[in-house]
N, C-alpha and C positions, 0 to 999 in steps of 0.2 A: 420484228413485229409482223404482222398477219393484217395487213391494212387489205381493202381493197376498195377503188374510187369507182362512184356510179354517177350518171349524168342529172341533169333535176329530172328527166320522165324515168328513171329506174332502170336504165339499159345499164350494164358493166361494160364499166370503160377500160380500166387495168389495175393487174396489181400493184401495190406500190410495197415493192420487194427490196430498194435501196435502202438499207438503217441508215447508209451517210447522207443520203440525198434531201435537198431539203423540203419541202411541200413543194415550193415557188418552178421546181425544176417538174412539175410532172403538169397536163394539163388541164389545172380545175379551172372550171368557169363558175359563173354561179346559179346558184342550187343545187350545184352537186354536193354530196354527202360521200362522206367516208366511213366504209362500214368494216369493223373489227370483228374479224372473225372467232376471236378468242371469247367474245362475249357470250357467243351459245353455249362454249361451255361452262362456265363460271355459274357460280350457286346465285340466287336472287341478292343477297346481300352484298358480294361482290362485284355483281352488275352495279348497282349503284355508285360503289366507292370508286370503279372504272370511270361508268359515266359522268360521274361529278368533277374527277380528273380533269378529263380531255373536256367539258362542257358545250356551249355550241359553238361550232367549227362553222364558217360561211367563208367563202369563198371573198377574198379583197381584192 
């Protein structure tokens, strides 16, 4: 996957390049957001069925 973690003010923090790794191992606080790179490329109809997927992600 093509993840990468940003902080809550919008600074990149890293990429999260591990497939085995699991979220808990990288360091989210909260409001960070994880943003998928694959999504820019993807037609509008498959932005959605992406984002409906993964739906909101927060930080536990």
């Amino acid at each position: 996957m093509d993840l990468e973690l940003y902080t809550a003010d919008d600074r990149f923090c890293m990429k999260l390049d591990q497939d085995d790794a699991l979220l808990g191992s990288y360091p989210v606080d909260d409001g960070c957001r994880i943003h998928d790179l694959r999504i820019s490329s993807l037609a509008t109809g498959s932005v959605c069925a992406t984002m409906s997927r993964w739906g909101n992600m927060t930080a536990v």
